[in-house]
C-alpha positions as CSV (number, residue, x, y, z in Angstrom):
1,X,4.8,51.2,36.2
2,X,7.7,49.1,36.9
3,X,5.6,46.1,37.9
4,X,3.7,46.5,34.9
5,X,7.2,46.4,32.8
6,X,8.1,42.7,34.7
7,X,4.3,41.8,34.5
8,X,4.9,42.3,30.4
9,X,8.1,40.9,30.2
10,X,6.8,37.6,32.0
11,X,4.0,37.3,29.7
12,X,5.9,38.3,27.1
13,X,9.0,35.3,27.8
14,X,6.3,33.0,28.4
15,X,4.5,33.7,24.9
16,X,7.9,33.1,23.8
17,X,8.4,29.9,25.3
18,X,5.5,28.6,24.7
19,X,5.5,29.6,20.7
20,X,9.3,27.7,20.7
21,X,7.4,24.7,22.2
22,X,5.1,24.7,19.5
23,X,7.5,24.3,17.0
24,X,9.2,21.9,18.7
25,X,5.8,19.7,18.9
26,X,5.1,20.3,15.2
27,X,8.1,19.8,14.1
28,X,8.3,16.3,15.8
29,X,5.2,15.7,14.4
30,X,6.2,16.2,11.3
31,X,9.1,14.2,11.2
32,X,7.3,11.4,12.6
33,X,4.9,11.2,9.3
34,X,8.1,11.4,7.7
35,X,9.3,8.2,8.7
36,X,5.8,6.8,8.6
37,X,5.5,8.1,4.9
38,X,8.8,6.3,4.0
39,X,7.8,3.5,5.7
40,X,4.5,2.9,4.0
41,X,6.5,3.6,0.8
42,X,9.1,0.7,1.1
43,X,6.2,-1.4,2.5
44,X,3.9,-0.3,-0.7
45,X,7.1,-0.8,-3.3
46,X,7.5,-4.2,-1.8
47,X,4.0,-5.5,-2.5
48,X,4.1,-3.9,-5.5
49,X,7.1,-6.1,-6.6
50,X,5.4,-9.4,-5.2
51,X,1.9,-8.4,-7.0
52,X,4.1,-8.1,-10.6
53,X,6.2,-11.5,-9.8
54,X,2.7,-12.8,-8.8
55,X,1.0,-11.3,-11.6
56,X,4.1,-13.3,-14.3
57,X,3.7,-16.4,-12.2
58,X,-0.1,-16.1,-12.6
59,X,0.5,-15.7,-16.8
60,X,3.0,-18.5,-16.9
61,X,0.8,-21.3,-14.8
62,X,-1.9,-20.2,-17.5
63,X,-0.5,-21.0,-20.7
64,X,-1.7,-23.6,-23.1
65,X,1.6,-25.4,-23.2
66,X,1.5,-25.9,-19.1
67,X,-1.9,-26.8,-18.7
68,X,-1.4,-29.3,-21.5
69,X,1.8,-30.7,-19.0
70,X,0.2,-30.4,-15.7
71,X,-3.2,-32.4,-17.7
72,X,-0.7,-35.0,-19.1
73,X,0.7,-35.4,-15.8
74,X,-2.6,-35.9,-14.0
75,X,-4.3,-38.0,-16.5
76,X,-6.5,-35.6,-17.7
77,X,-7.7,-35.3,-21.3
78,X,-10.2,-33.1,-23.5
79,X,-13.8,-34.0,-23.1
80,X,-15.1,-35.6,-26.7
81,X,-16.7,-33.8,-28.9
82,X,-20.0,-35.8,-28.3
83,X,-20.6,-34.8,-24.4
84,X,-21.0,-31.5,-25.6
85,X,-24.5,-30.5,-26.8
86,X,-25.4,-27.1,-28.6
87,X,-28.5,-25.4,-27.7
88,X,-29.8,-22.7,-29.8
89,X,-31.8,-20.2,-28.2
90,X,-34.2,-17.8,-30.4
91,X,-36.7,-15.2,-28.7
């Protein structure tokens, strides 16, 4: 009977140890995707913030007034009215 006692007292510890182990490994786990979850949301905020000041750069390279300088400056100039021909198309 006695040897019975240890015998469940041994399994018994070692459930225990190996349950507190457990925890210990999920818990790591889990604070690991913690910091990679912060991580990714810095990284994410950051691009986010470069996409919106690319996004304003984008709109203000595009308006009338700039491609009217960046034209002047190369040379450029509207195509006459002439070189464009108007085809009507009836089915």
């Amino acid at each position: 009977m006695r040897s019975h006692g240890r015998r469940f007292l041994l399994i018994g510890a070692i459930g225990v140890i190996l349950f507190a182990v457990a925890q210990l490994v999920v818990r790591n786990f889990y604070i690991m995707a913690s910091v990679d979850l912060a991580v990714a949301n810095v990284r994410s905020d950051s691009l986010h913030s470069t996409r919106q000041a690319l996004i304003s750069r984008t709109a203000v390279l595009e308006t009338p007034g700039r491609l009217i300088e960046i034209g002047s400056e190369l040379d450029l100039m509207p195509l006459p009215l002439e070189s464009f021909l108007l085809i009507e198309v009836s089915e």
